[in-house]
ZALUMRO-11955 format. One line per 2 residues: number of its first residue (from 1); their letters; for each residue x, z, y of C-alpha. Coordinates in steps of 0.02 Angstrom, whole numbers. Each point is the difference from the previous one (the first is absolute). Layout:
BEGIN
NUM	a	X/Z/Y; ...
This chain:
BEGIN
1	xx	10/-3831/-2049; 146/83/111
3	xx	-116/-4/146; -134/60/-96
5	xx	99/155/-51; 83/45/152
7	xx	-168/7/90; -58/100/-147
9	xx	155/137/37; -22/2/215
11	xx	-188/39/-68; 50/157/-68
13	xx	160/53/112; -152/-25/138
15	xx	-127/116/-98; 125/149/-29
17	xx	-10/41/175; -164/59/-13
19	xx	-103/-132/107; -138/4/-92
21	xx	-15/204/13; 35/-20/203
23	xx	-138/-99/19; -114/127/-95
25	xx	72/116/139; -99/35/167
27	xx	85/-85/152; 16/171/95
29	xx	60/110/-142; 118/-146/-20
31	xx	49/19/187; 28/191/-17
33	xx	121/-4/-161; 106/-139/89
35	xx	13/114/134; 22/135/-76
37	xx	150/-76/-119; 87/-78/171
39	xx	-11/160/100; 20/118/-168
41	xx	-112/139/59; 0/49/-181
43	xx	155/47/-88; -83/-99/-146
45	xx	37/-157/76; 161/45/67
47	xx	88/-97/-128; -150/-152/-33
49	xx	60/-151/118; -148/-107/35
51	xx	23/-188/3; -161/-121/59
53	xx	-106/-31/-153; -8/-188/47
55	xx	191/-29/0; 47/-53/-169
57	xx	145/94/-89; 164/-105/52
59	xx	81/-31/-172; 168/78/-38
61	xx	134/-133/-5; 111/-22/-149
63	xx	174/35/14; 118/-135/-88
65	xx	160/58/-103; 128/-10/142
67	xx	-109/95/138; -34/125/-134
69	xx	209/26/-51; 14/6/201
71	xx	-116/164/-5; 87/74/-126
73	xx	175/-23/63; -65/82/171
75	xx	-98/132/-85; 163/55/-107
77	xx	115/-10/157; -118/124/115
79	xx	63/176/-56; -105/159/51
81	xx	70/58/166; 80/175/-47
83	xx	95/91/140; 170/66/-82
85	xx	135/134/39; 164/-28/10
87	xx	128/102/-87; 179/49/0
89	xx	78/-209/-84; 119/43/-169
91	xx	183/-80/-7; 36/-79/-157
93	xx	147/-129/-66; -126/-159/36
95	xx	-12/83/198; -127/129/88
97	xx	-180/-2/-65; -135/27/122
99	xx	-120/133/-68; -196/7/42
101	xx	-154/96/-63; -181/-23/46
103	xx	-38/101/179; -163/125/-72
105	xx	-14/76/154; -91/-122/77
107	xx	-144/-13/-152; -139/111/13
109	xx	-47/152/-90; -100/15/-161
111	xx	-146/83/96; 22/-140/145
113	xx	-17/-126/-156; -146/87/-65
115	xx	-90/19/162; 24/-172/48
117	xx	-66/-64/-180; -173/121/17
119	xx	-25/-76/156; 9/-175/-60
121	xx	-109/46/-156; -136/70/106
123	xx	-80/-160/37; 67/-103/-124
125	xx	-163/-81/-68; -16/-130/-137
127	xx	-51/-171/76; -40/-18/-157
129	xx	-155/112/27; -60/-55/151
131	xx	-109/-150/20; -25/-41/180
133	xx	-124/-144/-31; -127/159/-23
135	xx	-43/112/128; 55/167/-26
137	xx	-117/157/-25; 13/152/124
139	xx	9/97/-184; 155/-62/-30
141	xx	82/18/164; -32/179/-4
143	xx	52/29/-154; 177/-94/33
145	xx	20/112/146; -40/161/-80
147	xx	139/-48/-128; 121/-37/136
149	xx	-54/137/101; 42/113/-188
151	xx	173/-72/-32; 43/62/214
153	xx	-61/178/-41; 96/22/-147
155	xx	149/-82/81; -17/118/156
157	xx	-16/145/-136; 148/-25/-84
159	xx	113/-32/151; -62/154/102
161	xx	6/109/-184; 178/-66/-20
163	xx	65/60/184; -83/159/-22
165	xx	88/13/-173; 166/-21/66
167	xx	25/-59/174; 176/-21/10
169	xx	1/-102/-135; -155/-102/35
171	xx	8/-9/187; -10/-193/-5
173	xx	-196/17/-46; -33/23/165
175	xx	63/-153/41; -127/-72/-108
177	xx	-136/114/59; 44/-63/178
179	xx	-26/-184/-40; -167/52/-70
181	xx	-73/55/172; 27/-182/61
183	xx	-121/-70/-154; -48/-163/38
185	xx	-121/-60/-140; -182/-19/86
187	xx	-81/94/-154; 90/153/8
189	xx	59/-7/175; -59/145/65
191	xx	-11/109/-134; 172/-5/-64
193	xx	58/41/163; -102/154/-1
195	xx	69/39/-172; 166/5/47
197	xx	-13/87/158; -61/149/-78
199	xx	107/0/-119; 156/-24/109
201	xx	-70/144/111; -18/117/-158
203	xx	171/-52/-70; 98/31/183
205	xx	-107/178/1; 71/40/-160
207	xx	172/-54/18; 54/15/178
209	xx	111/145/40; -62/140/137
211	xx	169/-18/91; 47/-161/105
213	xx	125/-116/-95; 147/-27/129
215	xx	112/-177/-30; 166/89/-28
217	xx	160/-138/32; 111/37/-129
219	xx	119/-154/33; 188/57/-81
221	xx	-106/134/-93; 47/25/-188
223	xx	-167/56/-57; -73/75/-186
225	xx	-98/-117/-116; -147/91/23
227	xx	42/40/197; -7/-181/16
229	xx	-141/-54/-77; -132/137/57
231	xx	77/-74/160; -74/-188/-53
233	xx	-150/76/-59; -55/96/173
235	xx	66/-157/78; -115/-118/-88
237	xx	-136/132/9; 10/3/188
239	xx	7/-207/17; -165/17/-103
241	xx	-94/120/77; 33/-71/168
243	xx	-64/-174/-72; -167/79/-60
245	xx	-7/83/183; 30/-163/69
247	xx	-162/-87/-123; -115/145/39
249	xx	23/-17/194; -25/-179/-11
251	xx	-156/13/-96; -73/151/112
253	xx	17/-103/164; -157/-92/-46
255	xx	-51/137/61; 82/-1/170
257	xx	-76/-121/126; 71/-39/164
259	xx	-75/-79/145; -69/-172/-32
261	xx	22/23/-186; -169/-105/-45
263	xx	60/-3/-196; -132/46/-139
265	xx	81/59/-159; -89/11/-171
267	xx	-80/167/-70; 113/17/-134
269	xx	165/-25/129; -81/151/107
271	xx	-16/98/-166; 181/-44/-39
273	xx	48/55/184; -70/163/-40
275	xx	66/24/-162; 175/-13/111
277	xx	-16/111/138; -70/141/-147
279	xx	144/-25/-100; 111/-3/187
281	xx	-74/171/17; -5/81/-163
283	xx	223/-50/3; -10/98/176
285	xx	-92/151/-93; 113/-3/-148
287	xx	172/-35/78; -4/36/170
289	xx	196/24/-7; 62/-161/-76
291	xx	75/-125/76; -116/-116/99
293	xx	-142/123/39; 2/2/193
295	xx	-17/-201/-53; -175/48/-83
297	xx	-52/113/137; 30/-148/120
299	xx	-94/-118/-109; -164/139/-29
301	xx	-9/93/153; -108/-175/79
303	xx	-123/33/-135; -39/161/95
305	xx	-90/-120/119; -68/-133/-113
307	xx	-187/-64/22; -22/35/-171
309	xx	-46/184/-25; 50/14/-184
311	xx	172/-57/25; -7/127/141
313	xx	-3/128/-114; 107/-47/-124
315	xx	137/-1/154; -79/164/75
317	xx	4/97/-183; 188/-58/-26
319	xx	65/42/162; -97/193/-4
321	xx	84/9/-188; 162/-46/57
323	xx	-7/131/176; -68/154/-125
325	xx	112/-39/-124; 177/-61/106
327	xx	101/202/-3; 157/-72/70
329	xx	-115/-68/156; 100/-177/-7
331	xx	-112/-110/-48; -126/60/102
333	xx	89/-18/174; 59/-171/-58
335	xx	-163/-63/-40; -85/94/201
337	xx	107/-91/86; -62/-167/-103
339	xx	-189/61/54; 58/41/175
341	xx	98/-186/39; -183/-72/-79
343	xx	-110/130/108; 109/-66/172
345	xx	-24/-197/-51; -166/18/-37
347	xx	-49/114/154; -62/119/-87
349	xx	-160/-110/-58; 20/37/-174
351	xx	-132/48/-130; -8/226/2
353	xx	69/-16/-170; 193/-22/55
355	xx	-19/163/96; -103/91/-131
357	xx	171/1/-115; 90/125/154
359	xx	-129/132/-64; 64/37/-154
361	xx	181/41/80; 60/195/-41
363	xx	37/38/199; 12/185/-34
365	xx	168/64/14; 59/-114/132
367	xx	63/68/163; 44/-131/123
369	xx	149/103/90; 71/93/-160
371	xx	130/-135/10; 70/38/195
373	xx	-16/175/-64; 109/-22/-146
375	xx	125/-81/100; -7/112/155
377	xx	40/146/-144; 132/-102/-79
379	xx	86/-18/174; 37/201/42
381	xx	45/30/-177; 137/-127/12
383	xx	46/79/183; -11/172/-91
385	xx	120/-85/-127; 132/-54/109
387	xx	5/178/114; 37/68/-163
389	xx	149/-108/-45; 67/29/178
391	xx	-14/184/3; 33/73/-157
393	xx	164/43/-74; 14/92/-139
395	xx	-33/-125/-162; -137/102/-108
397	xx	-92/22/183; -11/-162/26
399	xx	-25/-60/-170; -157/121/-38
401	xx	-92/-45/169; 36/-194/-35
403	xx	-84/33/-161; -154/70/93
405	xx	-2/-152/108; 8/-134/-131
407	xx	-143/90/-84; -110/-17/134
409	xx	61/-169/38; -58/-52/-173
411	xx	-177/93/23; -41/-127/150
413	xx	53/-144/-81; -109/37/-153
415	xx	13/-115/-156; 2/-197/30
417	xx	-130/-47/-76; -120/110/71
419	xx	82/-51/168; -36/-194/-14
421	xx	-153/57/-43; -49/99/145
423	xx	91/-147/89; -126/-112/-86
425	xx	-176/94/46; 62/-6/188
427	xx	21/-163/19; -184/-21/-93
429	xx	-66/119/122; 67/-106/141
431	xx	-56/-149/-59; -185/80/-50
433	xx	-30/70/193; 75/-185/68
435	xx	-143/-88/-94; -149/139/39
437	xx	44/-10/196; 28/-175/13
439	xx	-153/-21/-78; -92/145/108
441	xx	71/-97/160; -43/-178/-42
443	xx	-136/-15/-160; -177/-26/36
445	xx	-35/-29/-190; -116/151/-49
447	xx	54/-16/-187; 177/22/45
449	xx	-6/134/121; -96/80/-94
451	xx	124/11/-138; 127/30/147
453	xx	-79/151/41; -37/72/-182
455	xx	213/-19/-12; 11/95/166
457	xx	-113/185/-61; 89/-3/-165
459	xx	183/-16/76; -44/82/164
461	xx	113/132/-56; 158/-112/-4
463	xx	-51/-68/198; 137/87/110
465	xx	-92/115/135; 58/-85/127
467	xx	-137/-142/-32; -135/117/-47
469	xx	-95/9/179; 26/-188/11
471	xx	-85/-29/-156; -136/88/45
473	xx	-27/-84/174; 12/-171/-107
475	xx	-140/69/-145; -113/65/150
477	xx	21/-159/104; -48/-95/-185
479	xx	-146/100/-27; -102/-57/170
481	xx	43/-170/-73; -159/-99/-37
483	xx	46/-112/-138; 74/147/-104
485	xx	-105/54/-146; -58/148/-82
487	xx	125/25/-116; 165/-50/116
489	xx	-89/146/110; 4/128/-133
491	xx	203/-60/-47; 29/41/206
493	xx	-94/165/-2; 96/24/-169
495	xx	177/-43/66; -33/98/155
497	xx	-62/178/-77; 142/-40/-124
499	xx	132/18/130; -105/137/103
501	xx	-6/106/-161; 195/-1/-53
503	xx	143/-19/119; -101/-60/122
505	xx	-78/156/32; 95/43/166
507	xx	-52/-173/90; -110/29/135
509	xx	-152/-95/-30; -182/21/16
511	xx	-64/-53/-198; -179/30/72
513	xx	-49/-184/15; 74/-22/-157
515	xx	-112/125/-73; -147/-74/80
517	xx	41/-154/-66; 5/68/-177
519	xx	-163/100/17; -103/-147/30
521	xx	42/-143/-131; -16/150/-149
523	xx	-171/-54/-36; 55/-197/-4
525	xx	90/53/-178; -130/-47/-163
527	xx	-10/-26/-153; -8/-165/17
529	xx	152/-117/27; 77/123/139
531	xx	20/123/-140; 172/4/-5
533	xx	34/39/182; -45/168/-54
535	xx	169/23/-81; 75/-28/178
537	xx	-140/106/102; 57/158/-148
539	xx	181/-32/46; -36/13/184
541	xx	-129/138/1; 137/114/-98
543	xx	134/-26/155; -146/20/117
545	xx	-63/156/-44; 80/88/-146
547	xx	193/-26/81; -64/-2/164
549	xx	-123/149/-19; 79/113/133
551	xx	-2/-118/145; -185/-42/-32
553	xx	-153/74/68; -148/86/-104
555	xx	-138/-117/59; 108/-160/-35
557	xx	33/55/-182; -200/44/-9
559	xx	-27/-147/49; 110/-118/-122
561	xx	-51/122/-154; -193/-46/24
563	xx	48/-178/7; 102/-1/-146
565	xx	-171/89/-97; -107/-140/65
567	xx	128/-143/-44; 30/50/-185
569	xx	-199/-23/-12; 37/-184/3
571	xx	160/-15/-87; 44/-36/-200
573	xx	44/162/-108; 185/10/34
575	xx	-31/-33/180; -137/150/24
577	xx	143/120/-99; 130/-40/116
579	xx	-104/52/136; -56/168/-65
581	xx	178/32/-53; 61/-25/156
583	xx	-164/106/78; 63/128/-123
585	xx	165/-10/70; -35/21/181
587	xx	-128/141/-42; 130/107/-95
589	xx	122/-32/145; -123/25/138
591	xx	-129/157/-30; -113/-53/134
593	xx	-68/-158/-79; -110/113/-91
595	xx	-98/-20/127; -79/-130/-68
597	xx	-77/74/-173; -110/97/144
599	xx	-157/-86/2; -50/127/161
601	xx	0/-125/147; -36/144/127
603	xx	190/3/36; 111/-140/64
605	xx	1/-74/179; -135/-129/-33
607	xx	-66/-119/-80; 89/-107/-135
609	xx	22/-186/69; 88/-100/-147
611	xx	-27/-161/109; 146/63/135
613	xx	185/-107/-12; 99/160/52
615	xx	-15/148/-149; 43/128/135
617	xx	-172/-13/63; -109/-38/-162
619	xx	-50/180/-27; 24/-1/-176
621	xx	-11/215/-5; -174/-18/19
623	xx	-36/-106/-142; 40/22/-182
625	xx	76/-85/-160; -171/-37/-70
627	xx	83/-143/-86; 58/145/-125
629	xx	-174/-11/-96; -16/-207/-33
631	xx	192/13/-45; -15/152/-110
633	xx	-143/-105/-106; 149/-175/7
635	xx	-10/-82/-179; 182/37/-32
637	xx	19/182/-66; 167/39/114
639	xx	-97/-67/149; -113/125/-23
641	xx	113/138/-32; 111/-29/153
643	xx	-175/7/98; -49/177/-94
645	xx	187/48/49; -6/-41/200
647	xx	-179/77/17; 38/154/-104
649	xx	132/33/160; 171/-89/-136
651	xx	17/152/-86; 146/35/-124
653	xx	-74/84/-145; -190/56/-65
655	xx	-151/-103/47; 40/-172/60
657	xx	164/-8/-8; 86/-145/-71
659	xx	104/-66/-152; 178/40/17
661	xx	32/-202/-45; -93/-42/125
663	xx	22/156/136; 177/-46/29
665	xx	-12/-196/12; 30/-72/178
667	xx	-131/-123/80; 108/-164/-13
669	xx	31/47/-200; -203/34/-16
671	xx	-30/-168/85; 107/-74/-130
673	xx	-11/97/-143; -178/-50/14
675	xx	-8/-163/53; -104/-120/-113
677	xx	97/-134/12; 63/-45/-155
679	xx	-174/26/-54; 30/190/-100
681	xx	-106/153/34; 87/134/53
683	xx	-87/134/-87; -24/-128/-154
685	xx	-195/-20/1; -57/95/-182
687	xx	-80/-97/-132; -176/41/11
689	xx	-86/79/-150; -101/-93/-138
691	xx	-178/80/12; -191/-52/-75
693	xx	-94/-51/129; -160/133/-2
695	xx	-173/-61/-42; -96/3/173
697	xx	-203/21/-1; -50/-163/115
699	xx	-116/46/133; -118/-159/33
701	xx	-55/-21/165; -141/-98/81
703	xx	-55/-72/147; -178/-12/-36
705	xx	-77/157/-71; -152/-93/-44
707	xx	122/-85/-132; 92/154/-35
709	xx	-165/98/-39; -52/-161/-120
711	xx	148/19/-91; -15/174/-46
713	xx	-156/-7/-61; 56/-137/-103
715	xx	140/83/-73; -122/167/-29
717	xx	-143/-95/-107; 160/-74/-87
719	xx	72/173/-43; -189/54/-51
721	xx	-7/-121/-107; 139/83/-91
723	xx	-59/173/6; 109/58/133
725	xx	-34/62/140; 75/-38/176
């Protein structure tokens, strides 16, 4: 009967472990939960410990009385391991007294305690619940991670709200918000980290200061409460900030791939690597003046030349931001000389990008030898000085012209800040021109010089004159080039008649090549993807002939002022108004373009040959601007206009004159006060009226009049039937 039973009991202590349900269980679901329970990939199973289903449960040993008194003795002995403080002992009658208290500096915080319990109720999952004989439904996953993926939110929520609150108080969040960018559970890996990136970038945005945070030593310093602990808090602020720069530049340089990098990273880890370098550049926007940003312009500036063109951008729109916005002029020398290390590594093989960023620059004011000026003025004033203490004797004398002399002093040296300043845009200057010659001499990448020589006709101005008939030797040499394309030919014309028409002006140099060279790519311009090189061509047409009107001949004007009527035929709206403004322009300067509204072709020397490279010989006076009458019919209304204007001779007032809005607009501002696009209608296009469409009589027609005459005789013994005549 003992037998009996005890078989009876290993019967059931066998069937609680479910062997009966595993065997209704397919062998490869059965596979994947064991596998998935060993290697947890589901924080489900993190705390479920598989055993083998065929291994019976070992059987939990009895303890007898004495073993059982043994545990208790030890477990009374073992005393929680408290660290305490000693204190001062006390002397009594009985001897001295040793004193100690329990050491609380070493336990953690209430909000350390309450972070550390919300992350160790995150996942905490009843066993209970979970039956891991049974495969689990994709349902249920997702709805377990949703609920995780809730409680993170909220805690993000509340620890950014709370440091945003009060940050001096609740500085420690970030702490918190830091271990939260290394998330490590698989279902809300990514997503999390996302989560708290942003909100670690919106919280520094909000809370950094705009002035850099120096570490002061105050060793043997008696400092105020609250001296001393805005001191912890800008320390701790600093140590945290650098740690989040220190994540984001890690994360970003999946980005960055070196030489034999053969590595493939996930979709979601490139996403995450972009999510860093925008919130690297959106810190360098907002606090360009804290401490660590030349550390983020080292870290962005290699986006400038990443394969990826939207990170690119992100880099390229910072980096402009930061150069318009920088008035101090810091920042923005700190971060050239990053781009101009990177440009000599690289060789100047970079993507155009990196050099499209110099073109924003405000090069204006900047003169290159103010500062040997200044100092050159400085130096007689202080001889002038000390004359005047030699010579002079009488006190008031001497006193009144020292006066004088310190006064001008101080005029030279100006205020400081305007100084460093100045200081600032010359040392940009110097290292703009190193980069645009370097490249000049050595590039052969067409994207680049091209870009190279944009930067060189919009700062042409700053280029010492020295270098001006060297440049232009360089730009001609460039143009007979053969690889050089259309557009890099109109930046050299560009750059050279930029020079020719400001201080360049008294170089002696022959621009007629250059003006041949212009003449015949006009009519490569459309309206087709080489629209916008008409921005450049109006840019360069205004030095050629409305600055340099007086040292240009009659026939080569003629000649550029019919071209420019036959090339707005084929250009967009804003493209055909730039060129009439700028016909307007030249005619209003230059009386004997009216030439051309003569349709008489009895005068000129000859016959018109638009075919002809060289304008001085095309013989434009004996043609006319016939294009006048397709342009005055355009479909935009101030197309037409401007063409009623120019053929009416530009008149002022009375019969085709124009609008004053429009009459006083130059041709770059028509071309983009115009320009289409953003997609808006400049006029806006009116709403057309609601009208009834009017009853038409039909007119039949026929092919075969036999038919046509059988049908009307038809319809006549029908209408005679009626009584009506036909």
């Amino acid at each position: 009967m003992g037998k009996s039973q005890h078989s009876e009991s290993e019967e059931e202590n066998y069937s609680d472990y479910g062997e009966d349900m595993l065997e209704m269980v397919e062998e490869e679901d059965l596979v994947f939960l064991k596998n998935a329970i060993t290697s947890k990939s589901y924080n489900i199973f993190n705390k479920v410990k598989y055993s083998e289903a065929s291994a019976p449960k070992p059987k939990r040993r009895r303890l007898n009385d004495e073993e059982s008194d043994l545990e208790k003795e030890f477990e009374e002995q073992t005393v929680e391991d408290v660290p305490m403080k000693n204190l001062l002992p006390i002397k009594t009658k009985f001897g001295i007294v040793p004193q100690q208290i329990k050491d609380e500096s070493g336990e953690k915080s209430e909000d350390e305690v309450e972070v550390e319990e919300d992350t160790e109720e995150q996942f905490d999952l009843v066993e209970n619940k979970l039956d891991v004989s049974k495969p689990i439904p994709a349902t249920h996953l997702l709805a377990e991670r949703q609920k995780v993926l809730r409680e993170k939110k909220i805690h993000i929520g509340t620890l950014s709200a709370g440091v945003l609150e009060n940050p001096e108080e609740k500085v420690t969040n970030l702490r918190t918000l830091l271990k939260l960018m290394d998330e490590e559970s698989c279902e809300v890996f990514f997503t999390v980290r996302k989560l708290a990136t942003v909100s670690l970038l919106e919280v520094f945005k909000d809370v950094l200061p705009s002035y850099e945070i120096k570490k002061i030593n105050s060793d043997g310093v008696k400092l105020k409460k609250d001296t001393l602990k805005l001191q912890k808090y800008e320390e701790s602020l600093v140590q945290y900030y650098k740690k989040f720069l220190q994540k984001l530049e890690k994360n970003s340089s999946v980005l960055l791939k070196k030489k034999g990098d053969t590595r493939t990273f996930h979709e979601e880890e490139i996403k995450l690597a972009e999510l860093a370098v925008q919130a690297l550049c959106d810190l360098l926007v907002a606090h360009p003046y804290f401490n660590y940003a030349q550390n983020i312009a080292q870290a962005v500036v290699p986006f400038l030349n990443n394969p990826r063109s939207n990170i690119r951008e992100i880099a390229k729109v910072a980096i402009k931001t930061v150069f318009k916005e920088d008035k101090r002029e810091e920042i923005t020398l700190k971060i050239l000389r990053i781009i101009n290390a990177y440009l000599k590594n690289r060789a100047h093989n970079v993507h155009p990008d990196m050099l499209e960023t110099f073109l924003v620059l405000n090069l204006r004011d900047v003169n290159l030898d103010e500062e040997k000026e200044q100092d050159i003025k400085q130096k007689k004033l202080m001889a002038r000085k000390q004359k005047v203490l030699q010579m002079s004797k009488k006190e008031r004398k001497r006193k009144k012209k020292l006066q004088m002399l310190e006064q001008e002093l101080l005029e030279t040296k100006a205020e400081e800040n305007r100084q460093a300043k100045q200081r600032n845009l010359t040392e940009i200057t110097k290292i703009v021109f190193g980069v645009y010659f370097r490249i000049l001499k050595s590039s052969t990448n067409n994207k680049v010089l091209g870009v190279c020589l944009e930067g060189l006709a919009k700062f042409s101005h700053c280029i010492n004159i020295e270098f001006y008939l060297d440049l232009v030797n360089i730009l001609d040499n460039l143009l007979k080039e053969e690889w050089i394309g259309y557009r890099e030919q109109l930046h050299c014309v560009q750059t050279v008649f930029s020079i020719l028409s400001g201080q360049g002006e008294a170089i002696n140099v022959d621009p007629t090549r250059f003006y041949t060279n212009l003449y015949k790519g006009l009519l490569t311009t459309n309206a087709s993807k080489s629209h916008p090189n008409f921005l450049i061509l109006l840019k360069t047409l205004n030095d050629a002939l409305i600055k340099r009107r007086k040292k240009i001949t009659n026939k080569r004007t003629l000649s550029f002022v019919k071209r420019l009527a036959t090339l707005s035929l084929q250009l967009l709206h804003n493209g055909s108004l730039g060129s009439l403004g700028l016909i307007k322009n030249t005619m209003q300067l230059n009386r004997s373009v009216d030439i051309l509204l003569d349709l008489d072709n009895s005068f000129g020397d000859g016959k018109y040959q638009p075919e002809l490279e060289d304008p001085e010989y095309a013989n434009a006076s004996s043609t006319g601007l016939y294009e006048l009458n397709l342009l005055a019919k355009h479909y935009h209304p101030v197309v037409s206009k401007y063409a009623k204007n120019v053929a009416f001779g530009v008149p002022a007032t009375g019969e085709g004159s124009l609008d004053p809005e429009y009459a006083k607009c130059t041709p770059e501002q028509l071309y983009h006060d115009f320009d289409m696009s953003e997609m808006a209608f400049n006029p806006p296009v009116p709403i057309p009226k609601k009208a009834a469409p009017k009853d038409k009589h039909q007119k039949h027609l026929f092919a075969d009049t036999t038919f046509e005459n059988h049908c009307k005789s038809v319809v006549r013994a029908h209408l005679k039937r009626k009584g009506t005549l036909l």
